[in-house]
C-alpha positions as CSV (number, residue, x, y, z in Angstrom):
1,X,-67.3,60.2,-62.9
2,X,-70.8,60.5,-63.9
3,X,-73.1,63.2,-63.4
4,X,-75.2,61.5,-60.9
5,X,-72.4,60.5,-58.7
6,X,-71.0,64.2,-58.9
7,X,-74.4,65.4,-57.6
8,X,-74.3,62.8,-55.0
9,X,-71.1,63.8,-53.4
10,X,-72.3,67.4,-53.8
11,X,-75.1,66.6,-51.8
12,X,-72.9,64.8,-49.1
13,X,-70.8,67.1,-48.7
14,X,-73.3,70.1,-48.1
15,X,-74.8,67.9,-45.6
16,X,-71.8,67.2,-43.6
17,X,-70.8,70.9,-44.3
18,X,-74.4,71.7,-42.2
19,X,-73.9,69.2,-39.6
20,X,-70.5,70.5,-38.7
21,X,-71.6,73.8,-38.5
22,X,-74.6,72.7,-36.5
23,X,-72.2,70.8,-34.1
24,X,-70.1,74.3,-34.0
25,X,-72.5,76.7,-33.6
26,X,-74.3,74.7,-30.4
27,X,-70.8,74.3,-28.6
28,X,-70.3,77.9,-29.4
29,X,-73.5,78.8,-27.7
30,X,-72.5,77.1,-24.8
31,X,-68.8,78.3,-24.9
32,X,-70.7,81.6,-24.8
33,X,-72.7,81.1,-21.4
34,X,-75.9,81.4,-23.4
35,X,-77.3,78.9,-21.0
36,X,-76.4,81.0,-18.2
37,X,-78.1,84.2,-19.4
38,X,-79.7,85.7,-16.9
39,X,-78.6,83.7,-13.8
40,X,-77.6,85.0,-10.5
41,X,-73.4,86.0,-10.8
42,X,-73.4,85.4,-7.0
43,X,-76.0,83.3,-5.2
44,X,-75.0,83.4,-1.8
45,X,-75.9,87.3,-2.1
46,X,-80.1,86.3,-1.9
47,X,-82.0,88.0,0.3
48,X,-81.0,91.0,2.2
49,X,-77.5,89.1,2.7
50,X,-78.3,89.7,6.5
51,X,-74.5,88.4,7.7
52,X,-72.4,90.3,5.2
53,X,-70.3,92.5,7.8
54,X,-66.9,93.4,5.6
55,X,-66.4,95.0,2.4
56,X,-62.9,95.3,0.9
57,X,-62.8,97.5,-2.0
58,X,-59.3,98.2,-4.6
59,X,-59.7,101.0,-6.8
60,X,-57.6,103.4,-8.8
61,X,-56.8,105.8,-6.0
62,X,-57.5,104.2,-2.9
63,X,-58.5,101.5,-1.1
64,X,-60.9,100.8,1.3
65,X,-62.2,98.8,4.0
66,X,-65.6,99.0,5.6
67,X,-67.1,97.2,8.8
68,X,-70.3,97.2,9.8
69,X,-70.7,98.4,13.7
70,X,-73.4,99.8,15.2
71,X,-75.6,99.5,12.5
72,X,-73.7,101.9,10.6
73,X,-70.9,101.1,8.0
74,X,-67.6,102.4,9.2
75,X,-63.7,103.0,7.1
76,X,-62.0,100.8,9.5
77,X,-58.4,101.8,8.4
78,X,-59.7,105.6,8.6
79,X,-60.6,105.8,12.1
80,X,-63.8,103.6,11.7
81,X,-65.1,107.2,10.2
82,X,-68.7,106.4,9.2
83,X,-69.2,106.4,5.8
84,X,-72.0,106.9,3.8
85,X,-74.5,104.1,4.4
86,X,-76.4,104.7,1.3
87,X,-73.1,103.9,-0.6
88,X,-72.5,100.5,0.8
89,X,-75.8,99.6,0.7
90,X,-76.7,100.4,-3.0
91,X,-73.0,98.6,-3.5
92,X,-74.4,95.4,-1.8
93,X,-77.5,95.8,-4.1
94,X,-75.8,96.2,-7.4
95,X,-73.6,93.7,-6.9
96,X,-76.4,91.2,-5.8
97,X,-78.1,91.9,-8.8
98,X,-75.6,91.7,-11.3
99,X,-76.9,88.5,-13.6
100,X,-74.5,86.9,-16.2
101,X,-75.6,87.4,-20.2
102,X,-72.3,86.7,-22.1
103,X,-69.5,84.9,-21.7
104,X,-66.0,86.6,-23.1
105,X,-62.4,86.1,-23.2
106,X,-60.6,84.1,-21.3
107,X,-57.1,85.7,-22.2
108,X,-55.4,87.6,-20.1
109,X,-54.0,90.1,-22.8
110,X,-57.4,90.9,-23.1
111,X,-58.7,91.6,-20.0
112,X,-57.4,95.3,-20.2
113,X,-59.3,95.8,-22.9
114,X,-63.0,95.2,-21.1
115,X,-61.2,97.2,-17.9
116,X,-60.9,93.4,-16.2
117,X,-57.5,93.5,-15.4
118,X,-56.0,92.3,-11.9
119,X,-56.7,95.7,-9.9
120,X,-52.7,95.9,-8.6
121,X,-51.6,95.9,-12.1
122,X,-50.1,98.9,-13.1
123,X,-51.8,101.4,-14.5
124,X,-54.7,99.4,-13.9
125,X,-58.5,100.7,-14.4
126,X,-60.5,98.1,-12.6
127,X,-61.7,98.0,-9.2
128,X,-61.9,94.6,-7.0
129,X,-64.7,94.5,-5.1
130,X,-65.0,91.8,-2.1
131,X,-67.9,91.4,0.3
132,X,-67.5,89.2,3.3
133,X,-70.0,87.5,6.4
134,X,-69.4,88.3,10.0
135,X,-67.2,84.8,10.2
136,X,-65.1,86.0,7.0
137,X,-66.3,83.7,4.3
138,X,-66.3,85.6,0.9
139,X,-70.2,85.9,-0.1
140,X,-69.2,87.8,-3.8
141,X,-65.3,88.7,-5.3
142,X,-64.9,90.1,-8.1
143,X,-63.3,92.8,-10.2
144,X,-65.4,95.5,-11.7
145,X,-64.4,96.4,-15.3
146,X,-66.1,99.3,-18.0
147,X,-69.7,99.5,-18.6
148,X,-71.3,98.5,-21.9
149,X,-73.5,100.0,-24.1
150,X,-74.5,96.3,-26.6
151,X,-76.7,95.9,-23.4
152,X,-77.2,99.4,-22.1
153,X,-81.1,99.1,-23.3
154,X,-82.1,97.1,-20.9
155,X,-83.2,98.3,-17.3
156,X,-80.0,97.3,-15.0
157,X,-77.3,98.3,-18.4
158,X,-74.6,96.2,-18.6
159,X,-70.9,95.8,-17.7
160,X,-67.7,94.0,-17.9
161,X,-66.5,91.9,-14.9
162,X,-64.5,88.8,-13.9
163,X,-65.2,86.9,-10.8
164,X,-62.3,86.2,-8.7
165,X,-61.7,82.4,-8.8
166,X,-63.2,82.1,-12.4
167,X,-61.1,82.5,-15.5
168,X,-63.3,84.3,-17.6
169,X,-64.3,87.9,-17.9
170,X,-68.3,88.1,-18.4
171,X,-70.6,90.4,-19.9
172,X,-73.3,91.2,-17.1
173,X,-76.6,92.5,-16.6
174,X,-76.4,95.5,-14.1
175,X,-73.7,97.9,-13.2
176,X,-71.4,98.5,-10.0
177,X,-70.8,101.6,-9.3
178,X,-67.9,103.1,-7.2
179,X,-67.0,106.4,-5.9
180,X,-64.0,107.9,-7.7
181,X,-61.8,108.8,-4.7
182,X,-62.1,108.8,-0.8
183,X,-63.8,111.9,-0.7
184,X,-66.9,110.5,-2.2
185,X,-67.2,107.7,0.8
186,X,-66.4,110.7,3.6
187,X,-69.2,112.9,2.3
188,X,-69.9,116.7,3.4
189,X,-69.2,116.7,6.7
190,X,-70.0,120.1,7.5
191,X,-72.4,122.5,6.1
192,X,-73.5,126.2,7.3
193,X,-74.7,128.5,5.8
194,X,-72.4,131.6,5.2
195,X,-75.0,134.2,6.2
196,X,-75.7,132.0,9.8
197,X,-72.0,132.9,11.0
198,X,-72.0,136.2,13.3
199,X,-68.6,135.5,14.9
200,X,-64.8,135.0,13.7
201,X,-62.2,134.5,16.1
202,X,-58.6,133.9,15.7
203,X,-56.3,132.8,18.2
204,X,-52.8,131.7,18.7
205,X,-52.9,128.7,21.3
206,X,-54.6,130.4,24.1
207,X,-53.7,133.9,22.6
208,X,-56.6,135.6,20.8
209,X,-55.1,137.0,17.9
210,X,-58.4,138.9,16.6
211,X,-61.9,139.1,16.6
212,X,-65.0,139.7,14.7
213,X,-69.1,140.2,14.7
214,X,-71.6,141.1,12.9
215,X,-74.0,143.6,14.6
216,X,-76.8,142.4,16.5
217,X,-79.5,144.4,14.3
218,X,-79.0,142.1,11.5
219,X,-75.8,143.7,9.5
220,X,-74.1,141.5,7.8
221,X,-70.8,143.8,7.5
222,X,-68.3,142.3,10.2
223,X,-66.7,144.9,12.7
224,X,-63.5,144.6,14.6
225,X,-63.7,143.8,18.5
226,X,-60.5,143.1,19.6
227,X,-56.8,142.6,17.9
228,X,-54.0,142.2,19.9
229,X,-51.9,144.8,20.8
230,X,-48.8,143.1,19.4
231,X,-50.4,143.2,15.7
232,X,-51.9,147.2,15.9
233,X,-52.5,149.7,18.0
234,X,-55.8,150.1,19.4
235,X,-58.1,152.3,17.2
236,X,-55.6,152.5,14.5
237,X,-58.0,150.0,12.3
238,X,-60.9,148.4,11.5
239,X,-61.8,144.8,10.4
240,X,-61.8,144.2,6.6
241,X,-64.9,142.6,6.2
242,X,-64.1,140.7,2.9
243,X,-61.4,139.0,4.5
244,X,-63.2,137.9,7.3
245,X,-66.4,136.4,5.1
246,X,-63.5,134.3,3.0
247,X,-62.6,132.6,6.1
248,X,-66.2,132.3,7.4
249,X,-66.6,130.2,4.0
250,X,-63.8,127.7,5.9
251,X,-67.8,126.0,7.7
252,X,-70.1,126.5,4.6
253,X,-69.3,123.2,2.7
254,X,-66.8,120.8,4.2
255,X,-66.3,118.1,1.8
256,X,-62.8,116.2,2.9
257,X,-59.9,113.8,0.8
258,X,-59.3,111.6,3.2
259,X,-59.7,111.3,7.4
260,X,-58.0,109.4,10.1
261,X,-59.0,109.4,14.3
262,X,-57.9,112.7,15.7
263,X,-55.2,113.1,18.0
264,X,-56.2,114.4,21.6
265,X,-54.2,117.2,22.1
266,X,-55.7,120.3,20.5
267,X,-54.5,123.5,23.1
268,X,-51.3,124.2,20.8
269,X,-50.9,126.2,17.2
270,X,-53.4,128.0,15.6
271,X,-57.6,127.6,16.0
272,X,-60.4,129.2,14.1
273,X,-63.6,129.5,16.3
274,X,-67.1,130.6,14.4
275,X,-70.2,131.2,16.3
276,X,-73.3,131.5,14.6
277,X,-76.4,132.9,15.1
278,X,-78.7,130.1,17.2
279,X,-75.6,129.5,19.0
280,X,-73.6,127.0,17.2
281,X,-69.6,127.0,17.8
282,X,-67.6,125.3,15.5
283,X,-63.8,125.5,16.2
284,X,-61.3,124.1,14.1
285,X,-57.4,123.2,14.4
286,X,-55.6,123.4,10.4
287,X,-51.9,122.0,10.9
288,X,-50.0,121.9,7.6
289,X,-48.4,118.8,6.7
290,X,-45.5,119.6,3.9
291,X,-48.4,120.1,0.8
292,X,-51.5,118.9,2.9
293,X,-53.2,120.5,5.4
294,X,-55.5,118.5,7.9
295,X,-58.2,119.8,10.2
296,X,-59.9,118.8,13.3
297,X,-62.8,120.1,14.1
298,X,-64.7,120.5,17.5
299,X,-68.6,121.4,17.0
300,X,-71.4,122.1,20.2
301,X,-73.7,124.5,21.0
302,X,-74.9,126.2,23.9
303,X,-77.5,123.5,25.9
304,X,-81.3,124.6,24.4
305,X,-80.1,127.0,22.0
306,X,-81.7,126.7,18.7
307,X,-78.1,124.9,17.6
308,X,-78.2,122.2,19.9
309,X,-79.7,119.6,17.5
310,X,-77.5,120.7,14.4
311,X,-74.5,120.7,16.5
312,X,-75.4,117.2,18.0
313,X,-75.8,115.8,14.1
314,X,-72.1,117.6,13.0
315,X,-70.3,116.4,16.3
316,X,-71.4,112.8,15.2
317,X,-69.0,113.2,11.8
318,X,-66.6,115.3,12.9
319,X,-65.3,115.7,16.6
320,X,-63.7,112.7,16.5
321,X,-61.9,113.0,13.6
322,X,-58.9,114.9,11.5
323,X,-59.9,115.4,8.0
324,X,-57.3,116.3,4.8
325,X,-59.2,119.5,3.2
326,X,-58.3,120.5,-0.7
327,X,-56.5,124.0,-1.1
328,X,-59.9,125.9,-1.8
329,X,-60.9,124.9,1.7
330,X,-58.5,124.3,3.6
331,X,-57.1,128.3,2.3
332,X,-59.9,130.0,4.7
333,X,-58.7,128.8,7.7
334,X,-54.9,130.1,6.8
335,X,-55.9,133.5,6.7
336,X,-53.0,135.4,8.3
337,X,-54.3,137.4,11.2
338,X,-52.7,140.7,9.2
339,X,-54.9,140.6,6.8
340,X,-58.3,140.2,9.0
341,X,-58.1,143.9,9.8
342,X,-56.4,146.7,7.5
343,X,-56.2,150.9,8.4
344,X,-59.3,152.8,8.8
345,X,-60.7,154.3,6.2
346,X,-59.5,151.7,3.8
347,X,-61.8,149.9,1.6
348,X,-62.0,145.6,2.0
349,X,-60.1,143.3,0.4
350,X,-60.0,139.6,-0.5
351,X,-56.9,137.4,1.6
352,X,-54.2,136.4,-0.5
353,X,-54.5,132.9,1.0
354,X,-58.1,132.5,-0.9
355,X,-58.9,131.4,-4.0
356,X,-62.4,131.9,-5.7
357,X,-64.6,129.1,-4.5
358,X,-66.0,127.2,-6.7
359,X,-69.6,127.4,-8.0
360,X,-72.2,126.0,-5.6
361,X,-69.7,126.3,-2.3
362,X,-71.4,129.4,-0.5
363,X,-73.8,127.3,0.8
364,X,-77.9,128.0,1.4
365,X,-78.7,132.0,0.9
366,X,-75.6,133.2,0.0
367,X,-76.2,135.5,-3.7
368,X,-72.0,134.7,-5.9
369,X,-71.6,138.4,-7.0
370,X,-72.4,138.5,-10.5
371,X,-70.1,141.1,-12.3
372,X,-71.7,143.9,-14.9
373,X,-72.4,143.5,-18.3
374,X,-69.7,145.3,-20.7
């Protein structure tokens, strides 16, 4: 073969060489969702999405319904508890804004890998994620996978998902972003200040068990007003004042696991009643349930007192409802009655039943003791 016809076929076959990677390259772009980039993941979500009315959410942990009612978005399988609205609402937001930039794998061996796995897998990290109108039509399903950081310059980040009835995940513009348990939906329910209580009272059923006050001058050093006769002998002692605080802690930041509707019947077992001092009365019912301990909680206030209005805006979360409470507080309203008073003469100590709150849980006002320096 001559030279020139070895330089010929040379040529030829770079050419076809740059034609078939041409031919490659452009379906791979396309393969890719390059000509989606930056399209809407879910149209029907323009606009305020004015009919969405259901959101059905599957996440490691729990799961979730909400309804809309009232204006306000409600756990419907948690005695239509309302949740917090600024939750759901940035939820409907992310997801509406959520824009596609790169098509990934289809394989479902994969999906684990970008956190796209079906959501009732086991040992799954994803979280499924469907909104729904008022007539039940789906408007967006998808399931939320892990954030990325090849996009995480740009203004919305980016993140993994995989919508529903599509069999690829996608890399997206935008984030969704979920609370990590139930609590985080509930909220703080509850929140007084420590230094605002001026009354503990304990009772057994009807029975008043003990009870407690801070002077009227301002003290704030609680003093022993009544214990029942069946517990001490009148005169014999005095209230142990760090004892009592612990269990006024039980009001100062209520932040719950779960809740369900409360049941009517409250007269029986053992209540916690806390007065404060612009006349706020917050009473609460702790039943143990083998390792969990719920309370209800019954909140008004004297008509015009200066608690009215703050009573009015707890009752609205809580009367209604029974809410599961974590050890550290749930503990301070378990507070045996033996330990709310103690010999005279004998200095204050902290209940058994308490552990150390946490930082930031004494609420509005109240110093944490800060021990010495060595």
């Amino acid at each position: 073969m001559s030279i020139r016809a070895i330089v010929l076929l040379a040529c030829m076959t770079l050419v076809a060489s740059v034609a078939a990677f041409w031919s490659w390259s452009s379906g791979q772009r396309v393969s890719d969702g390059f000509e989606e980039r930056g399209r809407p993941v879910f149209t029907s979500l323009s606009g305020e999405a004015a009919g969405l009315d259901r959101i059905e959410i599957t996440r490691p942990g729990y799961e979730l319904t909400l309804q809309r009612k009232g204006g306000r978005w409600i756990a419907s399988e948690h005695g239509d508890y309302p949740v917090a609205d600024e939750l759901a609402n940035r939820l409907i937001s992310e997801v509406a804004s959520l824009r596609r930039w790169e098509a990934k794998t289809e394989r479902p061996a994969f999906f684990p890998l970008l956190g796209v796995e079906d959501s009732t897998a086991a040992d799954a990290a994803s979280s499924h994620v469907s909104l729904r109108d008022d007539a039940g039509a789906v408007l967006a399903d998808l399931i939320v996978g892990r954030q990325s950081a090849s996009i995480g310059a740009r203004a919305g980040g980016g993140s993994f998902i995989r919508v529903a009835d599509e069999p690829r995940a996608w890399l997206v513009e935008g984030v969704v972003t979920l609370p990590d348990d139930l609590g985080g939906w509930i909220g703080t329910v509850m929140r007084i200040p420590a230094t605002q209580v001026r009354r503990v009272s304990l009772y057994d059923g009807d029975k008043l068990l003990v009870d407690a006050s801070k002077p009227a001058d301002g003290g704030i050093a609680y003093a022993l007003d009544f214990v029942a006769a069946d517990l001490a002998a009148p005169g014999s002692v005095v209230a142990n004042d760090e004892a009592i605080k612990s269990m006024a802690r039980g009001v100062v930041s209520v932040a719950a696991l779960d809740v369900r509707a409360a049941t009517k019947e409250r007269t029986a077992g053992r209540r916690v009643v806390f007065e404060t001092v612009d006349g706020l009365q917050v009473t609460a019912w702790p039943e143990q349930q083998g390792d969990e301990t719920w309370v209800t909680f019954d909140v008004q206030a004297m008509p015009g007192s200066a608690g009215a209005e703050m009573a009015e805006a707890i009752a609205s979360r809580t009367n209604e409802w029974a809410f599961l409470l974590d050890s550290s507080r749930s503990a301070p309203f378990l507070v045996p009655a033996a330990e709310l008073f103690q010999p005279a003469g004998t200095a204050s100590s902290p209940p058994s039943a308490v552990p150390s709150l946490p930082p930031g849980l004494m609420g509005p006002g109240v110093m944490p003791v800060i021990p010495a320096l060595p």
